[in-house]
PAMI-855110 format. One record per residue (C-alpha): residue number from 1; residue in three letters; x negated, y, z negated. Coordinates in Angstrom, 1 decimal. Each point is the difference from the previous one (the first is absolute). Layout:
    nr   rest       px       py       pz
   NUM    Ala        X        Y        Z
...
//
This chain:
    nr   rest       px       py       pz
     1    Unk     76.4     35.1      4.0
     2    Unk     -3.6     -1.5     -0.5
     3    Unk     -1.2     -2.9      1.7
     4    Unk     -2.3     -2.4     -2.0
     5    Unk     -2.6     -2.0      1.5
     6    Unk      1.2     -3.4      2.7
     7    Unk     -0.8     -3.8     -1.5
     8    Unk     -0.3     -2.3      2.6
     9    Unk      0.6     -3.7     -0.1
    10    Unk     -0.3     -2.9      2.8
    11    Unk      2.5     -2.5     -0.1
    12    Unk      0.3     -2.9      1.9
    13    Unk      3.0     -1.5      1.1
    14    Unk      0.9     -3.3      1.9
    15    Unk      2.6     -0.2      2.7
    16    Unk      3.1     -0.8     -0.4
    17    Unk     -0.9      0.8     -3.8
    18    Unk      0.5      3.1     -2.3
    19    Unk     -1.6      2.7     -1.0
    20    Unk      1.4      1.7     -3.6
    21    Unk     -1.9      3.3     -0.9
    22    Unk     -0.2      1.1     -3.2
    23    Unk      0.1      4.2     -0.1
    24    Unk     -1.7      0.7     -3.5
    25    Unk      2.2      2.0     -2.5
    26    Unk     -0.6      2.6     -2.5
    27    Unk      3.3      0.6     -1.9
    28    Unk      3.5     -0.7      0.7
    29    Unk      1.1      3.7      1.1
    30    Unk     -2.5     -0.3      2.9
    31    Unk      1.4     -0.1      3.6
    32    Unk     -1.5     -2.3      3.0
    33    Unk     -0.1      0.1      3.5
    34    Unk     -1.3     -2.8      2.6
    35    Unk     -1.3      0.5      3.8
    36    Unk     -0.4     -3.0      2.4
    37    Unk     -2.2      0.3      3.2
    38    Unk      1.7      2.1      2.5
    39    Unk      2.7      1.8     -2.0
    40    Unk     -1.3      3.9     -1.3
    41    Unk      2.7      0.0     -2.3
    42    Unk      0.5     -2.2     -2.7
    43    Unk      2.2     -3.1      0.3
    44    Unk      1.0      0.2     -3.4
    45    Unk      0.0      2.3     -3.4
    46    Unk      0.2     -2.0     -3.4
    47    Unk      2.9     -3.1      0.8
    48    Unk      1.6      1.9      3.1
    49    Unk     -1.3     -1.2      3.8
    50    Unk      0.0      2.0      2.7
    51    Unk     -0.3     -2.9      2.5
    52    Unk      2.1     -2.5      1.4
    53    Unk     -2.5     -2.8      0.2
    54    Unk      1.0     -2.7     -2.5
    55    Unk     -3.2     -1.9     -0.4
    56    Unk     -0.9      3.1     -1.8
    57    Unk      1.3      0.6     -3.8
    58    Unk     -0.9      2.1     -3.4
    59    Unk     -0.5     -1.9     -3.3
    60    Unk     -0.9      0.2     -3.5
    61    Unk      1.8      1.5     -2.5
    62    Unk      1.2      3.9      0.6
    63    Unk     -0.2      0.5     -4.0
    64    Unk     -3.3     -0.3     -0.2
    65    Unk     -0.9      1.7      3.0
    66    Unk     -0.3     -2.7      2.1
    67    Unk      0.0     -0.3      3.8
    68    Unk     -1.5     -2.0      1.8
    69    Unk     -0.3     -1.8      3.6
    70    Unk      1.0     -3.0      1.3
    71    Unk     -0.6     -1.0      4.0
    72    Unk      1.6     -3.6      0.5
    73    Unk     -1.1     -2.1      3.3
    74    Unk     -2.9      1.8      0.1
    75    Unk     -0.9      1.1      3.8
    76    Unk     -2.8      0.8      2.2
    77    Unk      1.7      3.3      0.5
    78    Unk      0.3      0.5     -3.6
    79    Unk     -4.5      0.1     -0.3
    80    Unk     -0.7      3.4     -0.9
    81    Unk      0.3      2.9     -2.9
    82    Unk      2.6      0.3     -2.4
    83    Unk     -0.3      3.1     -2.5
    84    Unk      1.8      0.3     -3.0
    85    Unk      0.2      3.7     -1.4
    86    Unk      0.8      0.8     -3.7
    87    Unk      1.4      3.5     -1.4
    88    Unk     -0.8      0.7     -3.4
    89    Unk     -0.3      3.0     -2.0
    90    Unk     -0.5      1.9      3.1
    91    Unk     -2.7     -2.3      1.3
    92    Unk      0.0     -2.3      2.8
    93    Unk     -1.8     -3.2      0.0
    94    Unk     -0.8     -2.0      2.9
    95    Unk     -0.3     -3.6      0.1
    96    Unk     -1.3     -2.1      3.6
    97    Unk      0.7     -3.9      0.6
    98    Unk     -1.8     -1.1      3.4
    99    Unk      1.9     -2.9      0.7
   100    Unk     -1.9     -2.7      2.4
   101    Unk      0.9     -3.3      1.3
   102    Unk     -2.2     -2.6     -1.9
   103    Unk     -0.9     -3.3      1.3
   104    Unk      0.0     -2.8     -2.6
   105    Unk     -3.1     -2.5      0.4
   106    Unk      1.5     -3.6      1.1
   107    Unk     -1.6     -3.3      0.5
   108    Unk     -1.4     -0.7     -3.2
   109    Unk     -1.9     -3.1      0.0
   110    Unk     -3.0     -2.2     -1.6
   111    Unk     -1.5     -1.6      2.6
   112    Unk     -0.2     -4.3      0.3
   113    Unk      2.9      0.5     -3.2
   114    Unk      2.9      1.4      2.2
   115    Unk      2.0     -3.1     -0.5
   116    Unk     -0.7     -0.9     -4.3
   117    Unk      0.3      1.8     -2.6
   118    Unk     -2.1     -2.5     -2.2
   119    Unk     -3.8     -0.9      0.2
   120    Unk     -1.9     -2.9     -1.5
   121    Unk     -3.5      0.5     -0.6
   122    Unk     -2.8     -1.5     -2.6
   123    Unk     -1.8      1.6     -2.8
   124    Unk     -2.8      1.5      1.6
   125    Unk      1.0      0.3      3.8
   126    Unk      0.5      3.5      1.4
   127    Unk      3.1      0.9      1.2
   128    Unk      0.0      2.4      2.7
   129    Unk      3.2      2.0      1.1
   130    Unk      0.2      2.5      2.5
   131    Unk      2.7      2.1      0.7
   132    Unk      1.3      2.0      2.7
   133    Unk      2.9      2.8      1.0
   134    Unk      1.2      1.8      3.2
   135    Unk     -0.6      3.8     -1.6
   136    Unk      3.0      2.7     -0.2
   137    Unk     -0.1      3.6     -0.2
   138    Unk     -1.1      1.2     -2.5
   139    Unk     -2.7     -2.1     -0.6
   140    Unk      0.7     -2.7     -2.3
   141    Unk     -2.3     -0.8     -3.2
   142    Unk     -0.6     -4.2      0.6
   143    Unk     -0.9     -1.6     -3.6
   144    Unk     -0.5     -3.5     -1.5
   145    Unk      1.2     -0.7     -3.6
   146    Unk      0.1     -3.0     -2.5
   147    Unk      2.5     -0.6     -2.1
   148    Unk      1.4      3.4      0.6
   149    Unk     -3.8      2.1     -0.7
   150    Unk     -1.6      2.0      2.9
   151    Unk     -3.4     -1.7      0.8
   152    Unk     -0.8      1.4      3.1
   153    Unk      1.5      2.6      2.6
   154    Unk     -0.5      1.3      3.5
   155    Unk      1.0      2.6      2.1
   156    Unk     -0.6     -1.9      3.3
   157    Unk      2.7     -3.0      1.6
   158    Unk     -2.1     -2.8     -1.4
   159    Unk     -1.1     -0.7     -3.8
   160    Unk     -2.9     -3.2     -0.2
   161    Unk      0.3     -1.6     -4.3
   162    Unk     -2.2     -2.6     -0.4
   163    Unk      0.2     -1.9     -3.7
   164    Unk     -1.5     -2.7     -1.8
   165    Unk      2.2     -1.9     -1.4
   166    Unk     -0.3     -1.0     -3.7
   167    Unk      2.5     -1.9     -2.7
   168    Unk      0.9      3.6     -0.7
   169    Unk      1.7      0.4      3.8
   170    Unk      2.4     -2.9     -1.0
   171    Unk      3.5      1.5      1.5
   172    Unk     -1.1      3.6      0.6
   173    Unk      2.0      1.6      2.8
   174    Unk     -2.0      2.1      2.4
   175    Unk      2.1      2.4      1.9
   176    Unk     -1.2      2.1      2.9
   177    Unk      2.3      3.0      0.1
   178    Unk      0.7      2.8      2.3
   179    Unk      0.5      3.6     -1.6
   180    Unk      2.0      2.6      2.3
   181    Unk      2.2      2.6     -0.8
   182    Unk      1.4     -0.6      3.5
   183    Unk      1.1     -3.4     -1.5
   184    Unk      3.4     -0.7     -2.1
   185    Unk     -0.6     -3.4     -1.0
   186    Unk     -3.2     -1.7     -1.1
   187    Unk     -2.2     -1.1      2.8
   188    Unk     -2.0     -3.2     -1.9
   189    Unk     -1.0     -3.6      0.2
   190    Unk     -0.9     -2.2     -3.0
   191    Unk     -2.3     -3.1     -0.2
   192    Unk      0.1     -2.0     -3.3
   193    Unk     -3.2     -1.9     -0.9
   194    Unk      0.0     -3.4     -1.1
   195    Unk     -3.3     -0.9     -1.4
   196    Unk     -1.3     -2.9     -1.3
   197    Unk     -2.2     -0.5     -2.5
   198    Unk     -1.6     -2.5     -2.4
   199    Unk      1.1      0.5     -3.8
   200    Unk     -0.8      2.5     -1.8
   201    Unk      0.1     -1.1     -3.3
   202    Unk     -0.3      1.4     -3.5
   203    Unk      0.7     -1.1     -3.8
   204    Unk      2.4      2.4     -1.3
   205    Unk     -1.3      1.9     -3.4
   206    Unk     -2.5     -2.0      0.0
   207    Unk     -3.7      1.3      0.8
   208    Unk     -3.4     -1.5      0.1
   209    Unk      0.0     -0.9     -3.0
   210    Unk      2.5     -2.1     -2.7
   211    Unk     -0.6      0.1     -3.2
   212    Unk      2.2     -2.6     -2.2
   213    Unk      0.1     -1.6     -3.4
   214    Unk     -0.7     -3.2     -0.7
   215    Unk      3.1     -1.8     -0.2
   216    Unk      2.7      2.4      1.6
   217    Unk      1.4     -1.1      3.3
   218    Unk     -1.3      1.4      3.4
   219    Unk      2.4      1.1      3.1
   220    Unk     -1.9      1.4      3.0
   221    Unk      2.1      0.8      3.0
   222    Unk     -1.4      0.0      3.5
   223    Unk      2.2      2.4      1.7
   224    Unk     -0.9     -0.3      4.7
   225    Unk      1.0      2.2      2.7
   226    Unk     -0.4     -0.5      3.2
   227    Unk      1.4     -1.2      3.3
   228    Unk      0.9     -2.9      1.1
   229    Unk      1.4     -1.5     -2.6
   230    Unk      0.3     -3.0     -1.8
   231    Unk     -3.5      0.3     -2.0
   232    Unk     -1.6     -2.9     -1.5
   233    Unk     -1.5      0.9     -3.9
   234    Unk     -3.3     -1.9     -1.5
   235    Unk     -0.8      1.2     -3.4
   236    Unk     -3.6     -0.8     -0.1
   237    Unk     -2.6     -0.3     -3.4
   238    Unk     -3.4      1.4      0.5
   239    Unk      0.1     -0.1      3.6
   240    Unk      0.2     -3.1      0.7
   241    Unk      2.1     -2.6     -2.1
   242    Unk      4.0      0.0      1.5
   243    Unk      2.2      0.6     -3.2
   244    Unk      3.7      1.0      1.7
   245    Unk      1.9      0.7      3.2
   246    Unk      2.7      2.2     -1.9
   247    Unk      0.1      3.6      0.1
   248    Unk     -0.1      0.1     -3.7
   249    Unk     -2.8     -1.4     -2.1
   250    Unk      1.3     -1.1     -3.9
   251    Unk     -2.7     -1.2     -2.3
   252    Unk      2.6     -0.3     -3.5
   253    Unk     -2.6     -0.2     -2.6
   254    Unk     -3.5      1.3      1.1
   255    Unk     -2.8     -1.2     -1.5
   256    Unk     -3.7      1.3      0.1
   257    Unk     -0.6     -2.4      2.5
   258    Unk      1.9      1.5      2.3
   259    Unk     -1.4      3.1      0.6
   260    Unk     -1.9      0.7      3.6
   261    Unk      1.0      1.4      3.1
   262    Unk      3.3     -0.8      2.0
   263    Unk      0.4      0.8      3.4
   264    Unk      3.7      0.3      1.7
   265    Unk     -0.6     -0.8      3.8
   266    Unk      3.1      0.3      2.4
   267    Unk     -0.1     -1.0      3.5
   268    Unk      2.6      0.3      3.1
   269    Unk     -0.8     -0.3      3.8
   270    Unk     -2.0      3.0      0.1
   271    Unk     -2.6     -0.4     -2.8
   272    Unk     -0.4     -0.3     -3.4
   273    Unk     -0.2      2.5     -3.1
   274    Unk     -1.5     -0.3     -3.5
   275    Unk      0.3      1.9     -3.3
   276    Unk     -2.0     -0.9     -3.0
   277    Unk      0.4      0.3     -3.9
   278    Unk     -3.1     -1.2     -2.3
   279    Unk      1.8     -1.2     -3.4
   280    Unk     -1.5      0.6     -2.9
   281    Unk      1.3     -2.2     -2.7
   282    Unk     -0.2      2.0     -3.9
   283    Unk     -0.1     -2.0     -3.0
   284    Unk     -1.3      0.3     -3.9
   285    Unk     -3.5     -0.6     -0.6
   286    Unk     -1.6     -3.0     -1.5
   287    Unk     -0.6      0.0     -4.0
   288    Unk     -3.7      0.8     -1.1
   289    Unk     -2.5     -2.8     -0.1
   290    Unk     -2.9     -1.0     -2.1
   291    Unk      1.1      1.4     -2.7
   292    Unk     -2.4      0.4     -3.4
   293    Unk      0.7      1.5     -2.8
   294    Unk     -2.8      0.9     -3.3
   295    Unk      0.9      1.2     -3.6
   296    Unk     -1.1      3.2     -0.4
   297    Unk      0.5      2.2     -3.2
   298    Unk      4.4     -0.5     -1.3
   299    Unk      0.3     -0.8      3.2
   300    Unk     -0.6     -2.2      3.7
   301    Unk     -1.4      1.5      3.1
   302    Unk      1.1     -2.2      3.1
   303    Unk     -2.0     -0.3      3.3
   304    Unk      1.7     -0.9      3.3
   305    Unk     -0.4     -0.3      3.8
   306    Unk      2.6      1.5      2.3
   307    Unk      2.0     -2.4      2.4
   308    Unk      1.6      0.9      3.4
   309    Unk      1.5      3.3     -0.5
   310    Unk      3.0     -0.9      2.9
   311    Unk     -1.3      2.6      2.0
   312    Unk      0.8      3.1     -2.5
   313    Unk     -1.7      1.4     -2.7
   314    Unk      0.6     -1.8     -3.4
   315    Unk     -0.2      0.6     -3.4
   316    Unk     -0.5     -2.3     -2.9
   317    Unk      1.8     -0.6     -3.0
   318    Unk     -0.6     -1.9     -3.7
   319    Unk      2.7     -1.5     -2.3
   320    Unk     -0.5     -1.0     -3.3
   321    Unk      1.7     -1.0     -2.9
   322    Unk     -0.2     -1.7     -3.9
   323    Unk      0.8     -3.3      0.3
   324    Unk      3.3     -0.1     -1.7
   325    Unk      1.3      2.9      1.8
   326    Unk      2.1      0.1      3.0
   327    Unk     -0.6      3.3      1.9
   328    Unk     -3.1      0.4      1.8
   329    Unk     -1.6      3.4      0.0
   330    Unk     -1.4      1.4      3.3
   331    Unk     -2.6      1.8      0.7
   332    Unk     -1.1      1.3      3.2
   333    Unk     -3.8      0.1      0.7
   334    Unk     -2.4      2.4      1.5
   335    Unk     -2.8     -2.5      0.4
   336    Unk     -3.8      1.2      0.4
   337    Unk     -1.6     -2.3      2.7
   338    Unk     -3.6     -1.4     -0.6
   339    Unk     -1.4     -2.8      2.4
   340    Unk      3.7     -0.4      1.5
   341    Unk      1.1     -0.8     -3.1
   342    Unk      2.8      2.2     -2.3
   343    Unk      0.6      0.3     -3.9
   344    Unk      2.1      1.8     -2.3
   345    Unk      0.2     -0.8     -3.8
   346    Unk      3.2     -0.3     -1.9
   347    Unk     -0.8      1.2     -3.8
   348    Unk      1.5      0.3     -3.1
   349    Unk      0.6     -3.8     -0.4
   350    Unk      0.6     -1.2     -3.7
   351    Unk     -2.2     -2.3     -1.6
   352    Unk      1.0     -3.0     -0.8
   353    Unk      2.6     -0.3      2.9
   354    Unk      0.7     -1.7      3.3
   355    Unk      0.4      1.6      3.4
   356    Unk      1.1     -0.8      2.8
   357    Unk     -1.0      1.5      3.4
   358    Unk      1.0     -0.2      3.6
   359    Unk     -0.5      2.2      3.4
   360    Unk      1.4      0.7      3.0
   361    Unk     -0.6      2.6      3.3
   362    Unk      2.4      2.4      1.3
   363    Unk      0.2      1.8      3.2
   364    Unk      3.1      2.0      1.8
   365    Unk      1.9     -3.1      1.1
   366    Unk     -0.4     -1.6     -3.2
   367    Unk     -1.7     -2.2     -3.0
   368    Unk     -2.1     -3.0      0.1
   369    Unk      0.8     -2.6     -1.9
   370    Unk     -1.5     -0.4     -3.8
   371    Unk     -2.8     -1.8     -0.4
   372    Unk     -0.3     -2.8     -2.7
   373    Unk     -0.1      1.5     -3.3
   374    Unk     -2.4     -0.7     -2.5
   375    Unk     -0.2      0.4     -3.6
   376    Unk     -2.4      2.0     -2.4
   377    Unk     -0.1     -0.1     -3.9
   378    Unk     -2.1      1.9     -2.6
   379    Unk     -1.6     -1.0     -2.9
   380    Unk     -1.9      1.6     -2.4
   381    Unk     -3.5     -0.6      1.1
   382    Unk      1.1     -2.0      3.3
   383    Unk      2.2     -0.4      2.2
   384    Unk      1.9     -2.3      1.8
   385    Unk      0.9     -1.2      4.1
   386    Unk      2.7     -2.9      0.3
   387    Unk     -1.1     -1.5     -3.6
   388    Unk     -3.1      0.6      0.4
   389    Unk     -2.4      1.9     -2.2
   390    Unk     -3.5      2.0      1.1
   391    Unk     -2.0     -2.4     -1.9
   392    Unk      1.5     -2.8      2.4
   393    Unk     -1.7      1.8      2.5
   394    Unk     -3.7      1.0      1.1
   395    Unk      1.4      3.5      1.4
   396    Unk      2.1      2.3     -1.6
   397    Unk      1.9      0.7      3.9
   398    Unk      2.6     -2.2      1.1
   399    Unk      0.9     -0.2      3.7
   400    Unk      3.2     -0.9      1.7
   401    Unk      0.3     -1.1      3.3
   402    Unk      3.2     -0.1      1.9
   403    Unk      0.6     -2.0      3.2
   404    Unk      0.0      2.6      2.6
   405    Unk      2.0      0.8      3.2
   406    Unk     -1.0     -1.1      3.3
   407    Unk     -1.8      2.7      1.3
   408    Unk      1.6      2.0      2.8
   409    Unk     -1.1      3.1      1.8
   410    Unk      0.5      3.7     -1.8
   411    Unk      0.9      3.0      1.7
   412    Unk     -1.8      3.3     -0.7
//
């Protein structure tokens, strides 16, 4: 029979403990034999012993070519090489366990936090843990983690973590642990941080910046975290005027004059937070002023000024209509500009008619209102404003002016 090469394995085995070695198998058909320190022959061949001490046993399972060894109240005469020999196919394969007696660290401790399990520190301060163990055989790994991830390890008795604490230690558990296979339960001591902090305090979806329309009702929430509670809420406006002390801000209806900055401050015993949201109120623009309008040829060219835009782009629009007639007709404009001012003519106007025209500005929330309509009439070698012919008047322009808006502030 040929003999393959010898594995070798240390195994370490407490006192009073067990040892179970596992022979590798290759099939089912093959046949295994086990040797114990100071016995030549073997003490056993597959499931049958050839020894009388009961702390030793075969298991596994026979049909799948199991056999393996099992030494119960491990003893200090037990320490030395077992050998598990495997026939198969002619070839023998030889497998060593060097069985030690291991010494499990013991001791474990984090020094001035023997006696808690709980630490209250502040935002900030440093907390300092040390932690200490009487070293086995083999040597045991000694290792710090929080909230169950390895931060730092050692292989000498004593592991030094240092941390500064921030809101984001809040109830972390740091656990100093020893790691020996010598040991059969876990070796460990836990301290949970209690930190406080001032609040830290956000606005939910909403960012920097709120955009609204004009009349639609405004919920901010101020949503705080921190510790100790209670909190106290101020809701300020532009940094300095007190407009609530409830988490949630409600405006129903906002109006133009509302927008500005608002500023959620939350305070406990530690401090205070802020967050901020600058409110930008949208609205329709204002309807075009100074309005003039000249005949031209079958037709009216009409001059304007733009108004507040509401802080978007706007466009501008012209209605007109016969004076009997109940629809107006629309028409949007593509102005040119000359010295601020805009025209577009409306033509094909029938002689001998009146006309009534109105305008208004939109932008992407919305339309102005109209402006007051006026009235235009043809005749055959005149024509006509408000009952009022050319030859009642010096020039042959007529000019409207329309009381305009308060002026506000435009937004590029």
């Amino acid at each position: 029979m040929l003999k393959a090469s010898c594995a070798k394995q240390d195994v370490l085995v407490t006192i009073n403990g067990a040892a179970n070695l596992k022979c590798p198998t290759h099939s089912s058909s093959t046949s295994t034999s086990w040797f114990v320190p100071g016995s030549v022959p073997p003490i056993s061949k597959d499931n049958t012993l050839y020894t009388d001490n009961n702390r030793i046993s075969i298991t596994g399972n026979p049909k799948k070519g199991e056999y393996n060894l099992r030494i119960s109240n491990f003893q200090t005469s037990d320490v030395g090489i077992y050998m598990c020999t495997i026939s198969f196919k002619n070839v023998a394969y030889q497998h060593e366990f060097n069985l030690l007696i291991g010494k499990p660290p013991k001791n474990l401790r984090i020094e001035n936090f023997e006696n808690q399990s709980t630490v209250q520190k502040i935002e900030g301060e440093e907390l300092i843990l040390k932690c200490t163990v009487e070293s086995g055989q083999p040597k045991e790994i000694l290792r710090f983690e929080k909230n169950g991830h390895i931060i730092k390890e050692s292989n000498t008795s004593t592991v030094n973590l240092t941390v500064n604490l921030s809101h984001t230690d809040h109830q972390s558990r740091y656990t100093c642990k020893a790691i020996s296979t010598a040991l059969n339960v876990s070796l460990s001591q836990t301290i949970t941080v209690n930190v406080f902090y001032a609040p830290q305090v956000n606005l939910g979806k909403v960012g920097e910046s709120l955009m609204i329309k004009e009349g639609n009702n405004l919920t901010v929430n101020c949503i705080a975290e921190g510790n100790p509670k209670p909190y106290n809420y101020t809701w300020m406006y532009e940094t300095t005027r007190p407009i609530s002390t409830l988490p949630a801000f409600i405006i129903n209806v906002i109006q133009r004059k509302d927008a500005g900055l608002y500023s959620c401050v939350v305070t406990n015993k530690i401090g205070s937070g802020k967050a901020d949201t600058n409110v930008v109120v949208m609205f329709p623009p204002d309807p075009p002023v100074n309005v003039t309008f000249f005949p031209v040829e079958n037709g009216v060219r009409l001059e304007w000024m733009a108004n507040f835009n509401g802080g978007f782009k706007q466009s501008f629009f012209i209605e007109y209509r016969e004076q009997n007639d109940d629809m107006w007709q629309k028409v949007q404009t593509l102005p040119i500009t000359l010295n601020n001012r805009m025209f577009w003519t409306i033509g094909n106007l029938q002689e001998d008619r009146t006309y009534s025209f109105r305008m208004f500005s939109r932008n992407k929330i919305g339309d102005s209102n109209k402006t007051k309509e006026f009235h235009f009439n043809f005749l055959d070698e005149e024509f006509e404003v408000d009952g009022q012919t050319s030859q009642d008047k010096e020039k042959s322009s007529y000019q409207l002016l329309f009381s305009s808006v308060q002026s506000r502030r435009t937004y590029v």
